[in-house]
C-alpha positions, -999 to 999 in steps of 0.1 A, spaced: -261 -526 -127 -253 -495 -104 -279 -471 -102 -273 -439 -127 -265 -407 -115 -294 -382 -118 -283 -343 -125 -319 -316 -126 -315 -284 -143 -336 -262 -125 -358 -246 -145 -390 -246 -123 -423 -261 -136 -396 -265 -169 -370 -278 -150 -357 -317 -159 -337 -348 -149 -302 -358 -165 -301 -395 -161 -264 -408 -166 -254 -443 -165 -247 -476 -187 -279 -495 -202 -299 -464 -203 -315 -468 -230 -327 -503 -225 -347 -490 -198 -376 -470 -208 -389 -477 -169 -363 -449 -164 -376 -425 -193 -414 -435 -209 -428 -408 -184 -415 -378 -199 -433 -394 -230 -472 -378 -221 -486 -382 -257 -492 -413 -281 -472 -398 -309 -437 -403 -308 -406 -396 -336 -376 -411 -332 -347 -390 -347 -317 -407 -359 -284 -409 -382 -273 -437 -402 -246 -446 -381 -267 -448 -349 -292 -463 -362 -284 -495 -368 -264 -494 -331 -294 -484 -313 -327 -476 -326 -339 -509 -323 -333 -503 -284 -351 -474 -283 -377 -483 -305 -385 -518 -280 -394 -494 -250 -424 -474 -271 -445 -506 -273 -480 -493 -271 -476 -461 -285 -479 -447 -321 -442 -444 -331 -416 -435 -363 -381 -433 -370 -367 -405 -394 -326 -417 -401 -311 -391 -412 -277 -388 -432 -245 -385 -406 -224 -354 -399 -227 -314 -395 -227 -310 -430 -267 -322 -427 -273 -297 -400 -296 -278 -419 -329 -265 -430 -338 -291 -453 -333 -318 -430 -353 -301 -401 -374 -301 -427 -375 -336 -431 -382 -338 -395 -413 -319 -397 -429 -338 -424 -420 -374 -407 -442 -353 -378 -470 -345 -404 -468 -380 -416 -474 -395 -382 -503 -373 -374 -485 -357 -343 -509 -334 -322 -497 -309 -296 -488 -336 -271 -465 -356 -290 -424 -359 -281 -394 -360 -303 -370 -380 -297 -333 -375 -303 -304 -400 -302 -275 -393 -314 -249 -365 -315 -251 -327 -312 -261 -326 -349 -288 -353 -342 -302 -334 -311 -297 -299 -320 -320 -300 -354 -344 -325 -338 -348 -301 -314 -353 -273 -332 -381 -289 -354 -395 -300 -324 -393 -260 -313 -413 -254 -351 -438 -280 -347 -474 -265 -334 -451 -241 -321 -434 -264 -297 -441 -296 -285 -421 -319 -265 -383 -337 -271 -366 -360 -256 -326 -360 -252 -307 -393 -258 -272 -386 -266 -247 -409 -281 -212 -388 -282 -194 -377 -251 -198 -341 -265 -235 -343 -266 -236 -357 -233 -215 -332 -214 -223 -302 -234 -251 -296 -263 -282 -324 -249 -281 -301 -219 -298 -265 -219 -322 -261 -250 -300 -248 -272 -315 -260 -306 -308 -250 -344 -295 -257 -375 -261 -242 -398 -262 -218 -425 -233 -218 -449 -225 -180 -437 -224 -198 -401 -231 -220 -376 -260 -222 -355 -274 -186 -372 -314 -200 -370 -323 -216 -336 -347 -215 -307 -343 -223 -270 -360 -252 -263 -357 -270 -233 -360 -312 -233 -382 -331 -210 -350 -354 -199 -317 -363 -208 -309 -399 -213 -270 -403 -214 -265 -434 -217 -226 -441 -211 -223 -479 -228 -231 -460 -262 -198 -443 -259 -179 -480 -268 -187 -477 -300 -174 -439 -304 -146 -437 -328 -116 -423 -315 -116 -392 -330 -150 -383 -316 -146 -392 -283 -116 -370 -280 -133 -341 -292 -158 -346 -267 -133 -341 -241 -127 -304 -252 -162 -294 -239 -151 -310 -209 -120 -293 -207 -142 -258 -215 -160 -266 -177 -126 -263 -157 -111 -235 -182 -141 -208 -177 -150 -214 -141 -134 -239 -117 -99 -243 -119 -98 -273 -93 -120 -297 -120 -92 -284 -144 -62 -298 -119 -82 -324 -117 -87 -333 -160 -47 -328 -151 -40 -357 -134 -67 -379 -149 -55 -365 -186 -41 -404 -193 -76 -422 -178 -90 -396 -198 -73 -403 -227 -76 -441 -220 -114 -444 -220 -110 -453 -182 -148 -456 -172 -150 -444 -137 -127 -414 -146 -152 -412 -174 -182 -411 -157 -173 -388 -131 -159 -364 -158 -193 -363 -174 -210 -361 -140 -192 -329 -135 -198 -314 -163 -236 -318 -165 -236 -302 -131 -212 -276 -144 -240 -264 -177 -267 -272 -151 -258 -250 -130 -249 -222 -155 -287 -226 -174 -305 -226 -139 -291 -190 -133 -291 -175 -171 -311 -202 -192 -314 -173 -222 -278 -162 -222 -281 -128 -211 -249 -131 -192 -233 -160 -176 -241 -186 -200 -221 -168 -224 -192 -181 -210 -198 -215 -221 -194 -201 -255 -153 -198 -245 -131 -209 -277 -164 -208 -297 -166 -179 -319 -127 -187 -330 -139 -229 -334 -176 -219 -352 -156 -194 -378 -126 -226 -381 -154 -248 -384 -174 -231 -413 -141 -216 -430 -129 -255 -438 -161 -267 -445 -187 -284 -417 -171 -319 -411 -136 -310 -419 -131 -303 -386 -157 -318 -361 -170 -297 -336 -145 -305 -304 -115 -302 -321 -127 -266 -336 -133 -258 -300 -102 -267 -285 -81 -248 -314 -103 -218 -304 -96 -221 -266 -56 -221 -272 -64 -188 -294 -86 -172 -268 -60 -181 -244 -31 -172 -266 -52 -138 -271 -56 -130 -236 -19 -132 -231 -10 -106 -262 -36 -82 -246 -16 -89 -211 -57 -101 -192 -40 -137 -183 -6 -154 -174 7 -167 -212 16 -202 -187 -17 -203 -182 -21 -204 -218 5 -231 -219 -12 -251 -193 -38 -254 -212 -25 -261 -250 -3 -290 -226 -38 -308 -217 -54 -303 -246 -23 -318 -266 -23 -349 -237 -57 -356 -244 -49 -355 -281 -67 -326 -290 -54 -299 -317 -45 -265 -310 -34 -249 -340 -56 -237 -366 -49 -251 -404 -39 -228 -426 -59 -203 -442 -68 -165 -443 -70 -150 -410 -88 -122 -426 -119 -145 -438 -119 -159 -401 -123 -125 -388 -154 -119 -414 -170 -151 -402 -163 -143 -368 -181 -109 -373 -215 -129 -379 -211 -147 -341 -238 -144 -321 -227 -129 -296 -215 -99 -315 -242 -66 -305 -247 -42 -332 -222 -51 -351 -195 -50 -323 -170 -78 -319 -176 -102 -287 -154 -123 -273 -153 -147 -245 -116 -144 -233 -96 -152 -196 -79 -143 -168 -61 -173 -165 -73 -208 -154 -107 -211 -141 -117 -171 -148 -133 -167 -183 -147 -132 -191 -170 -114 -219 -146 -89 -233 -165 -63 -259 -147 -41 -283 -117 -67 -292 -88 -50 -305 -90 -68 -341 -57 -60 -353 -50 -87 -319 -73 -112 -333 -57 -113 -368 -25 -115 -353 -29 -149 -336 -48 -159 -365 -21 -158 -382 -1 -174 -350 17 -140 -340 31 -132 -307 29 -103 -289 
């Protein structure tokens, strides 16, 4: 077995290791260190679970260890089950030094880390993503939080992990669906900043598509260094990092509009790059080919980018709620073409509602 490739966000005396490669997980040689207590939760959903828990559960030998399964899907991104988390901590007895551990998808890692984030006001969690989407995009950064039904992600801390374990071989058992959404975040990397890596995801659109593994790998390499990169110089989001965020506000307000799990998370975001792309061109910021050149990859690597029907008016009032928004005033993350994302303030939303409601200017 090749060695995995190691990725470090630099955070200082907080910085940490992505580890990605196949068989991860049956290693804990690679990832018991960033383990420093005796107490250790294991975070799961039913569908993981009975994929890889066991796994997991074979490298904490010696130490003083639970498993909380949790139900699947975004619609459990909430609250009460971070709640559930912290009493599975109470129940175990975990003092200030013991780790959470997350495997599984965004939804998995994202409350898990959050309770982690509550408990003794912080202690330790562990990264062990199972979709392409949390590999390449929401296991890296310490973003944690959980969904109100007014929107997503509303309560949250940042809360960086001790180590990301990606673990490619997991991504076998991904149903189609969900591994193509994962590709959108990886799209997002070439769209907001390098516009090489998107000629790139171009030509490798079919190996993509295909599940090809070396394409694969190197397509999640890339984009770890991509977020990386991006948290080492704005871990907080006071600037750059809000880039990452491109296609978000319109995907989080798509997303809670049809109902968390309706539309999973990718294919949310890659409607919501073709509007902020589509948007950009009506305000005459980017080249509408550009546009084009993207809604063409996205659609190669089967990926929507039409929004369903509905009421562009109630997407604009969920919209309003984004985080990104300051005192009350419309944010968005738009582009000047490939490679060249912007924070634009101040949205014209008479614009918004128009492709919404799939206008052209």
């Amino acid at each position: 077995m090749s060695a995995p490739t190691a990725v470090e966000v630099a955070l200082g005396a907080r910085g940490y290791p992505i580890w990605i490669g196949a068989g991860l997980l049956a290693e804990p040689a690679r990832w018991r260190g960033a383990l420093r207590g005796r107490h250790v939760l294991v975070v799961t959903n039913q569908t993981v679970a009975p994929l890889y828990l066991e796994r997991v559960q074979a490298g904490l030998d010696g130490l003083d260890h639970a498993a909380l399964v949790l139900p699947d899907g975004e619609a459990h991104k909430t609250l009460a089950s971070a709640g559930r988390v912290l009493e599975a901590l109470a129940a175990l007895g975990a003092s200030r030094d013991a780790a959470v551990v997350a495997l599984g998808g965004g939804v998995v890692g994202d409350l898990a880390g959050f309770a982690a984030a509550c408990w003794m006001r912080g202690i330790d969690f562990v990264q062990m993503p199972t979709t392409l989407l949390a590999m390449v995009d929401s296991s890296v950064g310490g973003k944690t939080g959980v969904n109100l039904p007014a929107g997503k992600n509303l309560v949250g801390a940042f809360h960086q992990p001790r180590a990301v374990v990606a673990d490619t071989a997991t991504l076998a058992t991904l149903p189609e669906r969900e591994y193509r959404a994962g590709l959108a975040e990886v799209v997002k990397y070439g769209a907001i900043g390098d516009a090489a890596f998107f000629a790139w995801l171009e030509a490798q659109a079919g190996a993509l598509a295909a599940r090809e593994v070396a394409t694969l790998d190197a397509a999640i390499a890339a984009s770890c260094r991509h977020k990386a990169g991006v948290v080492a110089r704005d871990e907080h989001e006071h600037g750059e990092r809000a880039l990452l965020n491109f296609g978000h506000t319109f995907g989080h307000a798509l997303e809670a509009e049809a109902g968390y799990g309706t539309l999973l998370h990718g294919e949310a975001v890659a409607i919501g790059m073709a509007l902020a792309a589509r948007l950009s061109a009506d305000l005459g910021r980017a080249p509408r080919a550009d546009a084009e050149r993207l809604e063409r990859l996205l659609g190669a690597l089967g990926l929507p980018v039409a929004p369903p029907a509905g009421d562009p008016a109630r997407l604009l009032e969920r919209m309003r709620l984004d985080k990104k928004n300051l005192s009350g005033r419309l944010r968005l993350i738009l582009w000047r073409g490939v490679g060249r994302a912007e924070i634009v303030p101040d949205v014209d939303e008479r614009a918004i509602l128009n492709v919404l409601g799939g206008a052209r200017a």
